[in-house]
C-alpha positions in Angstrom: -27.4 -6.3 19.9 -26.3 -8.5 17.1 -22.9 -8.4 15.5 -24.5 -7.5 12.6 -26.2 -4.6 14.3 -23.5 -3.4 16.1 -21.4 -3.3 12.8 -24.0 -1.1 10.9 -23.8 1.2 14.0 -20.4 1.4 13.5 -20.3 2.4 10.2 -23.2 5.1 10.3 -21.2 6.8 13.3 -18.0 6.4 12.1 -18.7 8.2 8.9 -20.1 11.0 10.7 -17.4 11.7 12.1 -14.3 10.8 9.4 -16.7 11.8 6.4 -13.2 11.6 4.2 -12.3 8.1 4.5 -9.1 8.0 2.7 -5.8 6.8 2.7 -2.9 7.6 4.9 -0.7 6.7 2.0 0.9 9.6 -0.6 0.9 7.9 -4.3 0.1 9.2 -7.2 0.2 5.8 -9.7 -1.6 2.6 -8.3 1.9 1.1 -8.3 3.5 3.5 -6.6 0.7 2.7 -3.8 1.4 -0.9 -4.1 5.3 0.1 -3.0 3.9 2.2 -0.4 1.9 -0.6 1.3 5.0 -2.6 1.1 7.0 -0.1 2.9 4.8 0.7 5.5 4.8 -3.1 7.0 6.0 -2.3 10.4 6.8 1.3 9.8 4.3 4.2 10.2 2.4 5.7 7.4 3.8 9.1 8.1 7.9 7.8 7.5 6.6 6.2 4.4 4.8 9.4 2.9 8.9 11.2 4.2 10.8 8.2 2.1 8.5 8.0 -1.2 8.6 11.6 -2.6 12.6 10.7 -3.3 11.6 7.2 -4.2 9.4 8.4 -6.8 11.7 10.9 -8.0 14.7 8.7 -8.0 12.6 5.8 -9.8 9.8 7.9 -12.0 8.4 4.6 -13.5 8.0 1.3 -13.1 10.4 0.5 -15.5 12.9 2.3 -13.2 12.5 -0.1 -10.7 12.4 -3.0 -12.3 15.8 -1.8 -13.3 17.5 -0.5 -10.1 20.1 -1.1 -8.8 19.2 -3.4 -5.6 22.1 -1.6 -3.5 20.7 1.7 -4.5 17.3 0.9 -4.0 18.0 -0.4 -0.5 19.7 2.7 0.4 16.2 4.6 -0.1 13.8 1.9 1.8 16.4 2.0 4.6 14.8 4.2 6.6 11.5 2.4 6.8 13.1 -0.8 8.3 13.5 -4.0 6.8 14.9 -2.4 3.9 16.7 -5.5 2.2 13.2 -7.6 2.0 11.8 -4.3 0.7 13.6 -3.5 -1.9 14.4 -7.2 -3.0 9.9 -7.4 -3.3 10.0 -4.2 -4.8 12.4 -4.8 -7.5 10.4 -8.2 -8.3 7.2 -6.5 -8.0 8.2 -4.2 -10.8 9.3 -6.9 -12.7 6.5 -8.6 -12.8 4.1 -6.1 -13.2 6.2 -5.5 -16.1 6.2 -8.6 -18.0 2.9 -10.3 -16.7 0.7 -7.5 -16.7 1.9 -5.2 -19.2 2.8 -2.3 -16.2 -1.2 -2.5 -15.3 -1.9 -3.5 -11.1 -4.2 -6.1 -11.8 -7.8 -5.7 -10.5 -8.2 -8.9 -8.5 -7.6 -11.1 -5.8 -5.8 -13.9 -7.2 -3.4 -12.0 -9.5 -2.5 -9.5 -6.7 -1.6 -12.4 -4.5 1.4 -13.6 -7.5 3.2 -10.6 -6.8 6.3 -10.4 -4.8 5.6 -9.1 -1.1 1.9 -8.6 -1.4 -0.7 -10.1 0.6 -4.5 -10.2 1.4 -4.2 -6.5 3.7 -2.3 -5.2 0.3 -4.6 -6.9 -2.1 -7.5 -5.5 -0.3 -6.2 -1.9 0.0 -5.4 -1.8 -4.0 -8.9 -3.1 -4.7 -10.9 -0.8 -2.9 -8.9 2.9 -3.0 -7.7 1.8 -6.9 -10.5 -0.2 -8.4 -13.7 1.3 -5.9 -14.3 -2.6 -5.5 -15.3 -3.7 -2.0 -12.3 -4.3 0.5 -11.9 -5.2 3.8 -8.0 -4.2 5.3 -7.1 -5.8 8.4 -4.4 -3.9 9.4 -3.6 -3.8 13.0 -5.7 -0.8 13.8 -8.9 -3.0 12.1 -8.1 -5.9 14.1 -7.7 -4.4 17.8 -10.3 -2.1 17.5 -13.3 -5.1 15.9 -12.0 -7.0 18.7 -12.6 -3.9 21.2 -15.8 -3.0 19.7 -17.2 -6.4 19.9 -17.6 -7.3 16.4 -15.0 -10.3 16.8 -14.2 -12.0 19.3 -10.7 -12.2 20.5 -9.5 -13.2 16.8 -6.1 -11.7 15.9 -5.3 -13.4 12.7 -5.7 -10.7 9.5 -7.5 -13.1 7.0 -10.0 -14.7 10.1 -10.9 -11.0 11.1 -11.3 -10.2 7.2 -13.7 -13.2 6.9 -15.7 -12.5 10.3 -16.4 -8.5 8.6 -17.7 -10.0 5.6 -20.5 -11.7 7.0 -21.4 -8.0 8.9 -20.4 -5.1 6.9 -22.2 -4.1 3.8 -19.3 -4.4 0.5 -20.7 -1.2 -0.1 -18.9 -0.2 2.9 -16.1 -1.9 3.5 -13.6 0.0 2.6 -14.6 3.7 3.4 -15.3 1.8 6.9 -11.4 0.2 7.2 -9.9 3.7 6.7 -12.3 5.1 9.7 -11.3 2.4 11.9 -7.7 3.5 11.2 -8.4 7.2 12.1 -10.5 6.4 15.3 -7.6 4.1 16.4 -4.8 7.1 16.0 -7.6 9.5 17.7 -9.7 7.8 20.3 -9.0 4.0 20.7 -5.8 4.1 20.5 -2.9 1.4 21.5 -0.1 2.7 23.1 -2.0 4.6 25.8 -5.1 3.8 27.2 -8.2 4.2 25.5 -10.2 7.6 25.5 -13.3 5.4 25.9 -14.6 8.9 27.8 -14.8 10.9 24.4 -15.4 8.0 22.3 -18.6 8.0 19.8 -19.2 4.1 20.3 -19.6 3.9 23.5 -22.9 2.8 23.5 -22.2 0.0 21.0 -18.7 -0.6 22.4 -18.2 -4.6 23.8 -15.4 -3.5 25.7 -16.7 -0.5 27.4 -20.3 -2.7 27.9 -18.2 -5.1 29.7 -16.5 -2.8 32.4 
């Protein structure tokens, strides 16, 4: 079986399974899911969805936060670690949505990659659930479980997995297909325990299971 093969396999059983591919992340405003992203670096989606409600009520628009206080905005972020560099990027962010882009999260690539604290996982994640463009998120759920699956081999760096995926996965899929990797690595494959490779539905396309 081809990589290629394996990969539409994937995404045909995957999305029998998770037919709601959607984000883990609460927003209402693309911005407000470009601060979310942000905060969720090393933190869990679920402390990020307890910290934005009062976020976005203490900050209603992005003018807010272009304006905040940095001490005050800190004090928010803190709980989701990190807090300083996240409200620092957050702050700038704002600002520079503001004055570049007239308030509007730009709808590609290479402007997304200007602003402060975002990068090619964030950039991808704003394209596809914002803009329905095709998107491929390496977070660390997309990464371990392409690697267990077989559909890379033993790369671990976000943009070289994101590169490898293009050449495999229809556009048309890719992003619906990142979001079911992340809710088949918190069900079945996951990383802090072992595997449940016994009531996994890739087990017959699974590199990992092929090779024990």
């Amino acid at each position: 079986m081809t990589k290629k093969e394996r990969a539409l396999r994937a995404c045909e059983v995957l999305e029998c399974i998770y037919p709601e591919a959607l984000c883990a992340l609460h927003y209402q405003e693309p911005y407000q899911l470009l601060i979310a992203v942000r905060l969720s670096a090393q933190c869990t989606d679920a402390r990020v969805n307890l910290v934005t409600p009062t976020l976005f009520q203490k900050y209603p628009t992005l003018q807010d936060f272009a304006d905040a206080d940095i001490s005050e905005l800190e004090s928010v972020v803190k709980p989701c670690g990190f807090y300083r560099m996240k409200a620092k990027n957050i702050k700038e962010m704002a600002e520079q949505l503001l004055t570049k882009y007239h308030g509007v999260v730009p709808d590609t690539m290479e402007e997304l990659l200007t602003l402060s604290g975002v990068g090619r996982k964030t950039a991808n994640l704003i394209l596809g659930d914002v803009y329905g463009k095709p998107a491929i998120v390496t977070d660390t759920h997309c990464i371990r479980l392409c690697n267990r699956i077989g559909l890379v081999d033993g790369i671990k760096d976000p943009k070289k997995v994101e590169m490898e995926l293009w050449k495999i996965i229809p556009p048309e899929e890719s992003n619906d297909f990142c979001h079911r990797l992340v809710d088949h690595g918190r069900a079945v494959c996951t990383a802090r325990t072992t595997p449940h490779c016994d009531m996994c539905v890739l087990n017959d396309i699974c590199g990992s299971v092929m090779h024990n």
